[in-house]
DSSP file (Angstrom, degrees, kcal/mol; ACC not computed):
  #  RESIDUE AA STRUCTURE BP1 BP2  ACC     N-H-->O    O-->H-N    N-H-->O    O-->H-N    TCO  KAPPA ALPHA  PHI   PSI    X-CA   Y-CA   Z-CA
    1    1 A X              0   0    0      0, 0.0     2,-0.3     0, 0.0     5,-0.0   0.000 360.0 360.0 360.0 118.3  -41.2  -88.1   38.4
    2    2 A X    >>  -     0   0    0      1,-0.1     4,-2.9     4,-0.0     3,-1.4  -0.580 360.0-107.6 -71.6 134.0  -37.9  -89.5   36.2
    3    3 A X  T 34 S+     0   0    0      1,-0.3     4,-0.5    -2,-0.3    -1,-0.1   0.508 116.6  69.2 -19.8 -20.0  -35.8  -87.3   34.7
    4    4 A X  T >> S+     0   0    0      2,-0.2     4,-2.1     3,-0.2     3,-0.7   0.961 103.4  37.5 -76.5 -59.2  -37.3  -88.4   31.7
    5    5 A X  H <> S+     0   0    0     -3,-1.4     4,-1.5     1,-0.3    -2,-0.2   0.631 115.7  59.3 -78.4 -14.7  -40.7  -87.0   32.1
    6    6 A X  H 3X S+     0   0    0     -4,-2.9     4,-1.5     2,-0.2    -1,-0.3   0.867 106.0  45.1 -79.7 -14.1  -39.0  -83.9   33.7
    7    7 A X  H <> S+     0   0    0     -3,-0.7     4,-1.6    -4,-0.5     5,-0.4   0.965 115.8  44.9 -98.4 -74.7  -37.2  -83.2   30.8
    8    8 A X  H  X S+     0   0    0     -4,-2.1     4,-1.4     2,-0.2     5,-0.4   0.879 118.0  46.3 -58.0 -33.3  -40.3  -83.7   28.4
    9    9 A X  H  X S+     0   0    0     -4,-1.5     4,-2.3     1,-0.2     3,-0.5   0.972 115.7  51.0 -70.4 -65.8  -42.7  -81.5   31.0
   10   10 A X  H  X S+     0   0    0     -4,-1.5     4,-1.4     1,-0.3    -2,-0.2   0.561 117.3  29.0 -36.0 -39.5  -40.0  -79.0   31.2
   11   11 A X  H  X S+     0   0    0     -4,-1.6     4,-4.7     2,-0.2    -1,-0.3   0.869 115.0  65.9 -83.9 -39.5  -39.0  -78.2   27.3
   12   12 A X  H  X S+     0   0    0     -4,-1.4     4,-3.2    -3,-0.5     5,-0.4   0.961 109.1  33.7 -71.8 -64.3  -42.5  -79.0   26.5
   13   13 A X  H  X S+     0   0    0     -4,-2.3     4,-2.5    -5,-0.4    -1,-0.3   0.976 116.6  57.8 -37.3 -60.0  -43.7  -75.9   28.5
   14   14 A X  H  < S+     0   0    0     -4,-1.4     5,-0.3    -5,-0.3    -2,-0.2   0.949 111.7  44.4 -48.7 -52.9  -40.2  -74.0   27.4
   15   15 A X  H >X S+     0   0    0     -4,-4.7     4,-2.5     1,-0.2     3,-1.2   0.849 108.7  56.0 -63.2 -32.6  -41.5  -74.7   23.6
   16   16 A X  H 3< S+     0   0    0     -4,-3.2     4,-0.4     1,-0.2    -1,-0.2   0.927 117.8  35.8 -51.5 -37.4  -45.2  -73.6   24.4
   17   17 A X  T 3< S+     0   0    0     -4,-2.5    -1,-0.2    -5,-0.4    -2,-0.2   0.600 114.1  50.7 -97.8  14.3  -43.9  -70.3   25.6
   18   18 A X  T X> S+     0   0    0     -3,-1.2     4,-2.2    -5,-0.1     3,-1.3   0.528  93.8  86.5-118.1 -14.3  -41.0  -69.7   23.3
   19   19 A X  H >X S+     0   0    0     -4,-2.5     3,-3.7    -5,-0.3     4,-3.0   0.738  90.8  46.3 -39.7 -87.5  -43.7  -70.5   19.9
   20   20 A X  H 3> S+     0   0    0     -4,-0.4     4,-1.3     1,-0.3    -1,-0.2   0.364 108.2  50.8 -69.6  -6.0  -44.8  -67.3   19.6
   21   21 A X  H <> S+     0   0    0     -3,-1.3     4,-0.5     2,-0.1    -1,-0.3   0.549 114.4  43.7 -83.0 -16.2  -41.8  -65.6   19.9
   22   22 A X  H <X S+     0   0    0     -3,-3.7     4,-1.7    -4,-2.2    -2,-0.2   0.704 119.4  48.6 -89.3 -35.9  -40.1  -67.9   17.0
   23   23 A X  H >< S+     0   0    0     -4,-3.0     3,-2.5     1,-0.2     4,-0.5   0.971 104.9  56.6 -55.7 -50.8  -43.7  -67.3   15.0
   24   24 A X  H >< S+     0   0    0     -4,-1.3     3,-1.5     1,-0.2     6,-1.0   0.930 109.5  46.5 -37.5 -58.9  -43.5  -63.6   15.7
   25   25 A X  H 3< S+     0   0    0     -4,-0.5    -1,-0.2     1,-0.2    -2,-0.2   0.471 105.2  65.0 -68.6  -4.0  -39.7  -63.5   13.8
   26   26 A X  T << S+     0   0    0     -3,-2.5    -1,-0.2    -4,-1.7    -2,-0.2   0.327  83.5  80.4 -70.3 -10.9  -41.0  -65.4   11.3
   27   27 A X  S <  S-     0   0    0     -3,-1.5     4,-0.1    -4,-0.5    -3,-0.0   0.299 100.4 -96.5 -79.9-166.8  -43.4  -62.9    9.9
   28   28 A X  S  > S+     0   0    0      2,-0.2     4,-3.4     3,-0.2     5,-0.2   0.504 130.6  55.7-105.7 -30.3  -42.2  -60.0    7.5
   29   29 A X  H  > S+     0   0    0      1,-0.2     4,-2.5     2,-0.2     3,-0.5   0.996 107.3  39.6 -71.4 -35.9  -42.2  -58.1   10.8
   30   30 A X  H  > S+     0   0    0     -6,-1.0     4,-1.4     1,-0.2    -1,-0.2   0.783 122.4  49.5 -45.8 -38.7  -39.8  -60.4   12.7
   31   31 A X  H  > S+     0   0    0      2,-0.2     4,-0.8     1,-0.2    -1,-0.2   0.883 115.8  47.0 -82.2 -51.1  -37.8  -60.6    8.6
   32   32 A X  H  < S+     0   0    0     -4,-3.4    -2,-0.2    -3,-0.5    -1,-0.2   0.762 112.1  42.2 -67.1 -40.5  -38.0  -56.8    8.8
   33   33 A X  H  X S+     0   0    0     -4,-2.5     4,-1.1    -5,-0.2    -2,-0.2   0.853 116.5  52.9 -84.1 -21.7  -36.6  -56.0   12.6
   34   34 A X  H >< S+     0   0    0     -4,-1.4     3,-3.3     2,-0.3     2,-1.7   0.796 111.7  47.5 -68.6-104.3  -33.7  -58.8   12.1
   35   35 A X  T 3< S+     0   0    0     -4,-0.8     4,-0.3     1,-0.4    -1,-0.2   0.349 114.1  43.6  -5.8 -27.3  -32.7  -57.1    9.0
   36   36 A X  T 3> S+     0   0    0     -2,-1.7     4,-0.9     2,-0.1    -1,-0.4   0.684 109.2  59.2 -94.0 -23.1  -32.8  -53.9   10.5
   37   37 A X  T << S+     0   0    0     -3,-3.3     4,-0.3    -4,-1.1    -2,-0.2   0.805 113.1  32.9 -79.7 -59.5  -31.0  -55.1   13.5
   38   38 A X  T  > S+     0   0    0     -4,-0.3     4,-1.8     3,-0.2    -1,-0.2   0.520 111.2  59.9 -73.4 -18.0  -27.9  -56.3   11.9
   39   39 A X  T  4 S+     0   0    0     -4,-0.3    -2,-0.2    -5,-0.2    -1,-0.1   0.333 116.7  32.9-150.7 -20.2  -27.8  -54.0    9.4
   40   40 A X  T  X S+     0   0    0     -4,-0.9     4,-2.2    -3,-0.1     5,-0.2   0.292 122.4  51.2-100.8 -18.2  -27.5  -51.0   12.3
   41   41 A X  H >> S+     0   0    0     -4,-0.3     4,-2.1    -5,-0.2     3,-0.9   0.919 111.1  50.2 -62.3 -64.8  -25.2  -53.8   15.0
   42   42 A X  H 3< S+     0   0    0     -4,-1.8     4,-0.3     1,-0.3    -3,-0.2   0.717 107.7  49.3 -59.5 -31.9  -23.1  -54.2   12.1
   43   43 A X  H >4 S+     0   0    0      1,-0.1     3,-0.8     2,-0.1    -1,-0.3   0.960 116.3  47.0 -55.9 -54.9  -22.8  -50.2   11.6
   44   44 A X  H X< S+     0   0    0     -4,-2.2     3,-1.7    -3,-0.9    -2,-0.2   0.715  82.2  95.7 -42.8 -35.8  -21.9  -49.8   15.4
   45   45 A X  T 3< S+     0   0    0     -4,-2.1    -1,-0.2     1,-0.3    -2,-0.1   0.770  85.5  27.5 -62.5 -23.5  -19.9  -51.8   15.7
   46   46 A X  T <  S+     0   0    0     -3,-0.8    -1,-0.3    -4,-0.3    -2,-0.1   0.587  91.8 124.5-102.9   5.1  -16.4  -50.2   15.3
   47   47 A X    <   -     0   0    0     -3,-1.7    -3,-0.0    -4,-0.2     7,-0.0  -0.024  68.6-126.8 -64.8 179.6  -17.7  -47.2   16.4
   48   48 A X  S    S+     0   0    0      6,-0.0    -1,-0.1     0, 0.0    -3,-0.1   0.454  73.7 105.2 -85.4   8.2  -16.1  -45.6   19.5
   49   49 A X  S    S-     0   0    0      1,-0.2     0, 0.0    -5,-0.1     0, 0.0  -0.346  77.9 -95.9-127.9 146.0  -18.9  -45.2   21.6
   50   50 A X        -     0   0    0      1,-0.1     4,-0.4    -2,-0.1    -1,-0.2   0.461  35.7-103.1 -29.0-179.3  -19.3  -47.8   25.0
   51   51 A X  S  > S+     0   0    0      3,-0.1     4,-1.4     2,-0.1     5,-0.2   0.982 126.3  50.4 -59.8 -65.3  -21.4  -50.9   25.0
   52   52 A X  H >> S+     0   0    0      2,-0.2     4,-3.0     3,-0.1     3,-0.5   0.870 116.5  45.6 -48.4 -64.2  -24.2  -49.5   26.9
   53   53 A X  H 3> S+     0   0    0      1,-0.3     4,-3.8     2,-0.2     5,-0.4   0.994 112.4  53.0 -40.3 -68.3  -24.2  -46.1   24.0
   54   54 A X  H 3> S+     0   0    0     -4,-0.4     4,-1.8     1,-0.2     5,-0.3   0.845 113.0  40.9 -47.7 -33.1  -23.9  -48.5   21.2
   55   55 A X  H <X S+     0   0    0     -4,-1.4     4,-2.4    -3,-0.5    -1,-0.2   0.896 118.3  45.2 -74.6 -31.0  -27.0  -50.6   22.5
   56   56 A X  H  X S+     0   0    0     -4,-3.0     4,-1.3     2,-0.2     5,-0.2   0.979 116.7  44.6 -58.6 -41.6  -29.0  -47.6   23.4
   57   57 A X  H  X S+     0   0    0     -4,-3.8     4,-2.6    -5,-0.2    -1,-0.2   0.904 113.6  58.0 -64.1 -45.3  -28.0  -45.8   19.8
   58   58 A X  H  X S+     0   0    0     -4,-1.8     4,-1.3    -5,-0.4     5,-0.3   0.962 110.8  39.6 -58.0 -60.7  -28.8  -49.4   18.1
   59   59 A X  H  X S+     0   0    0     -4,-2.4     4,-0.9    -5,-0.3    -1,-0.3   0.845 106.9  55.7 -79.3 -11.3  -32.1  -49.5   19.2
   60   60 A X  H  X S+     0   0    0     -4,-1.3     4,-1.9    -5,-0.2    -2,-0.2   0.779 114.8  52.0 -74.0 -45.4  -33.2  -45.7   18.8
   61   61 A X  H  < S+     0   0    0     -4,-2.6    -2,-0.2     1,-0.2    -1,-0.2   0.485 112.4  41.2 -89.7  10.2  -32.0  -46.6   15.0
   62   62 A X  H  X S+     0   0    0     -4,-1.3     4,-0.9    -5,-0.1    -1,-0.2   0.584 111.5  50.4 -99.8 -19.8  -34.0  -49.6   14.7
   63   63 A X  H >X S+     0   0    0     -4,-0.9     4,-3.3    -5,-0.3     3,-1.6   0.961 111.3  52.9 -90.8 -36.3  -37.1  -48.5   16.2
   64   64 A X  H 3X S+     0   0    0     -4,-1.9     4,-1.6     1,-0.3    -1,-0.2   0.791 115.2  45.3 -64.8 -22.2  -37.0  -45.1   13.8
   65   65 A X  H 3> S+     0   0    0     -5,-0.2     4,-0.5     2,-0.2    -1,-0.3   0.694 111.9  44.3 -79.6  -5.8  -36.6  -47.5   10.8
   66   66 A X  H <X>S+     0   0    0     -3,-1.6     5,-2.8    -4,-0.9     4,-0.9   0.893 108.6  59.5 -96.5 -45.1  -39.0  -49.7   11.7
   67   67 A X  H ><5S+     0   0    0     -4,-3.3     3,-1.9     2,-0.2    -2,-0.2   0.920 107.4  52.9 -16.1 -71.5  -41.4  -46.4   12.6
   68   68 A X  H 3<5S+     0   0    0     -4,-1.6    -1,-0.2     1,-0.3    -2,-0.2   0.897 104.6  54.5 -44.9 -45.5  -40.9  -45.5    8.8
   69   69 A X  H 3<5S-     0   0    0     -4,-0.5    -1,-0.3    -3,-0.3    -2,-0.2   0.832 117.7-109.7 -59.1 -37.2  -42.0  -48.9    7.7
   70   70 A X  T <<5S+     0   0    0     -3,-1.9     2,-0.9    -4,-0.9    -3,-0.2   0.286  73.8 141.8 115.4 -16.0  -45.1  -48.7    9.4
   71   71 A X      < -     0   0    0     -5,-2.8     2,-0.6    -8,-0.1    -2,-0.2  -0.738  34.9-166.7-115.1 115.3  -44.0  -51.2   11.7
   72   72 A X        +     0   0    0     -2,-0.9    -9,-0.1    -3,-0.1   -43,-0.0  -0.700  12.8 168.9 -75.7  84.5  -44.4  -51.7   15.6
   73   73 A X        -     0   0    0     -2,-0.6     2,-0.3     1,-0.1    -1,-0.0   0.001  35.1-105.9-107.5-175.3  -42.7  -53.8   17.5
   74   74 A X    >>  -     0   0    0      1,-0.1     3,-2.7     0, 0.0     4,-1.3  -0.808  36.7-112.5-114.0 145.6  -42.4  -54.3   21.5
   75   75 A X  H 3> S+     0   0    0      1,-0.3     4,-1.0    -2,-0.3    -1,-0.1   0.613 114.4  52.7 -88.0  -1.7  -39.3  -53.2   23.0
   76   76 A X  H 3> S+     0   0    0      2,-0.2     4,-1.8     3,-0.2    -1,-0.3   0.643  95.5  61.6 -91.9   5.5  -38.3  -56.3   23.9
   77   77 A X  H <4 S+     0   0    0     -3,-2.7    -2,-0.2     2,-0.2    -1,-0.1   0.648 110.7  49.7 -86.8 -17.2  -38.6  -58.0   20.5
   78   78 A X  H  X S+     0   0    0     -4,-1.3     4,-1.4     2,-0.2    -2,-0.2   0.744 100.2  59.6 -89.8 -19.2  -35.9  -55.2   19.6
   79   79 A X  H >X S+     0   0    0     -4,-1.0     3,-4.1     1,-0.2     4,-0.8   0.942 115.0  38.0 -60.5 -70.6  -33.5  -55.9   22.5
   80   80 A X  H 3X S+     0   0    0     -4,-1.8     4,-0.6     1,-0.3    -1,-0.2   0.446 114.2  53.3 -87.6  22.1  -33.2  -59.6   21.1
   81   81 A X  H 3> S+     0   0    0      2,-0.1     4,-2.6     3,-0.1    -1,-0.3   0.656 115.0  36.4 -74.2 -44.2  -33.2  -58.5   17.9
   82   82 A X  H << S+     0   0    0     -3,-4.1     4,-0.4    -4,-1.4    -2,-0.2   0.462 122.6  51.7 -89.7   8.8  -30.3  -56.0   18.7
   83   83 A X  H  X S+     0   0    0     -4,-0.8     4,-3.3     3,-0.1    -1,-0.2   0.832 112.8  47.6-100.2 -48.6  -28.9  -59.3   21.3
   84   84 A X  H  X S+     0   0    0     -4,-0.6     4,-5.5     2,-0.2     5,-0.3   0.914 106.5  50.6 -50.3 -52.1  -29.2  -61.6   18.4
   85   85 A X  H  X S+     0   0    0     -4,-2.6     4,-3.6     1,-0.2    -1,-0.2   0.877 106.1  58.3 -53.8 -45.7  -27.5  -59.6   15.7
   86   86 A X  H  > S+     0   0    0     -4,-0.4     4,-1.5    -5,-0.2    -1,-0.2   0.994 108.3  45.6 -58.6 -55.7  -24.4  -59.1   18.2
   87   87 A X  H  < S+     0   0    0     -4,-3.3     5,-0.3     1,-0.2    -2,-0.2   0.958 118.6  46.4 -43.9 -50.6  -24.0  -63.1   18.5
   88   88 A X  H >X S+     0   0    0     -4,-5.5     4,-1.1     1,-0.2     3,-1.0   0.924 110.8  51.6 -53.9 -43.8  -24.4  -63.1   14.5
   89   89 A X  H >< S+     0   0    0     -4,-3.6     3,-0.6    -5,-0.3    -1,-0.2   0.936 111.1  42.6 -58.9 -67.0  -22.1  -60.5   14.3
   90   90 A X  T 3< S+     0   0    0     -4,-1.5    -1,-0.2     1,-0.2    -2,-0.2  -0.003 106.4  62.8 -85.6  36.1  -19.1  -62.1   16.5
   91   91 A X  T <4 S+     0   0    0     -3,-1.0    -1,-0.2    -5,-0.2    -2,-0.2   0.436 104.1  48.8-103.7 -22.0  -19.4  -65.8   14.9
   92   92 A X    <<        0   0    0     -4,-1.1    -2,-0.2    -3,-0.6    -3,-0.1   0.575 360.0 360.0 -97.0  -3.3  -18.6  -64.4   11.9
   93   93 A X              0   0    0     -4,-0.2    -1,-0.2    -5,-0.1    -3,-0.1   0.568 360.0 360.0 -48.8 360.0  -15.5  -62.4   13.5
């Protein structure tokens, strides 16, 4: 196999499995937990509290706003919600 056709088997696979994670965040919930996500990073963020606090704190205050909404997410769609929001967060440092 050439590099060529490893490179198309390989992403081609990557994108099958990473679609339903891009569809999921596309939704109103995916619109709803980003928005919550940043909107509690961006509060943490000068607080005094470790890394490790500040993620734990960040995601106990996204999953109770998202709880209010109605809305259930998986706890790993809220890590890389709460992963994303830090990247967003320090590009715009």
């Amino acid at each position: 196999m050439s590099f060529k056709e490893w490179f198309k088997v390989f992403f081609g696979a990557l994108g099958k499995f990473l679609i339903p994670f891009i569809k999921r965040f596309i939704t109103e919930t995916g619109i709803a937990l980003a928005d919550a996500a940043v909107e509690v990073v961006t509060m943490l963020a000068s607080s005094e509290m470790s890394g490790e606090d500040k993620r734990k704190e960040a995601f106990k205050l996204i999953f109770e706003r998202l709880k209010a909404k109605g809305i259930t997410v998986s706890s790993s769609l809220i890590n890389a919600a709460i992963e994303a929001a830090v990247a967003k967060l320090k590009t715009e440092e």
